[in-house]
C-alpha positions as CSV (number, residue, x, y, z in Angstrom):
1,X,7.7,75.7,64.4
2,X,5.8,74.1,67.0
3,X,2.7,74.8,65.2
4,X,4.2,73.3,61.6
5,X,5.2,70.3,63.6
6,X,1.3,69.7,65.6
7,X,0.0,70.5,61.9
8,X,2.0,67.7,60.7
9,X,1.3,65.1,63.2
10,X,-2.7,66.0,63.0
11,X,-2.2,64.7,59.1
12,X,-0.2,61.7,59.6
13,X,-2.7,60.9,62.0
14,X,-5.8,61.8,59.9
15,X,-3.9,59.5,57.1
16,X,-3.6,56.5,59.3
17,X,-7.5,56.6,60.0
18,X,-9.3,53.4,58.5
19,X,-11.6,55.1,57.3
20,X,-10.1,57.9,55.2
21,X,-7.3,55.2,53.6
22,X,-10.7,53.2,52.4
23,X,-11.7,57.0,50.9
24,X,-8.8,57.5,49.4
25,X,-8.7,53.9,47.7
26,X,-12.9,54.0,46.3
27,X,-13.9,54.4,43.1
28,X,-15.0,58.0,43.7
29,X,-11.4,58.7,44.9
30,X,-10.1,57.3,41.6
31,X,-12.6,59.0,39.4
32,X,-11.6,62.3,40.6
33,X,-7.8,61.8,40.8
34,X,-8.1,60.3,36.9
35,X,-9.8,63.7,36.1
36,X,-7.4,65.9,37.5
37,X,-4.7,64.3,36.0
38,X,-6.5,64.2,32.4
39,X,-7.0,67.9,32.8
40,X,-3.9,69.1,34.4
41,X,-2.0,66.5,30.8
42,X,-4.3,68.7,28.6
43,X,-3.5,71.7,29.9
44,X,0.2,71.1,29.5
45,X,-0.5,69.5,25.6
46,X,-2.2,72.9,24.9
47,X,0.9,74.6,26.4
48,X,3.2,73.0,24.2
49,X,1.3,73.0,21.3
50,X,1.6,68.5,21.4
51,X,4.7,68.5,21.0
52,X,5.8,66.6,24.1
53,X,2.5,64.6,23.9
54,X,4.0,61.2,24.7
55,X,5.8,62.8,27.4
56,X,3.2,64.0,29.0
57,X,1.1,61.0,28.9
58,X,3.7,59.1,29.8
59,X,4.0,61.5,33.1
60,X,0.1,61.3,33.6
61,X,0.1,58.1,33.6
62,X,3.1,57.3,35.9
63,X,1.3,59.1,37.9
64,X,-1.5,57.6,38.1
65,X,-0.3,54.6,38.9
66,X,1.8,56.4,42.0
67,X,-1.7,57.9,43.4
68,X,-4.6,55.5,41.9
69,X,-5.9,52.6,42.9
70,X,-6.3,50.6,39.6
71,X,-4.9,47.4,40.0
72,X,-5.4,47.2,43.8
C-alpha cells in the first residue's frame, strides 16, 4: 500500500497549492461543474421517466452548493 498511500499524499498536496484552490474556485471551474451536474440530473430524469424530478433537482442542487463556488 505504500504506493496508495504516496498517491494520496501527492493529492492532498496538489490540493493545498494556491494556485489550483484559486482554479477550482473560478468561474470556469463553476461553469463546468454546473454542467456536469445539469447533465448527469437529466440523465437520471430521462431514467425515471420525471418522476422523481424534484428529487433530483433537489440532489443537483445540494450539490452544487457542496462543490460550487456561487455565493463565495
Amino acid at each position: 500500500m505504500a504506493g496508495f498511500d504516496d498517491v494520496t499524499k501527492k493529492a492532498q498536496e496538489f490540493l493545498k497549492d494556491n494556485k489550483v484552490t484559486d482554479a477550482l474556485k473560478s468561474d470556469k471551474a463553476e461553469g463546468i461543474s454546473d454542467s456536469i451536474l445539469d447533465a448527469v440530473a437529466s440523465a437520471a430524469d430521462r431514467a425515471t421517466g420525471g418522476k422523481h424530478h424534484d428529487k433530483i433537482q433537489q440532489a443537483r442542487d445540494a450539490a452544487d452548493k457542496k462543490i460550487g463556488n456561487d455565493g463565495v
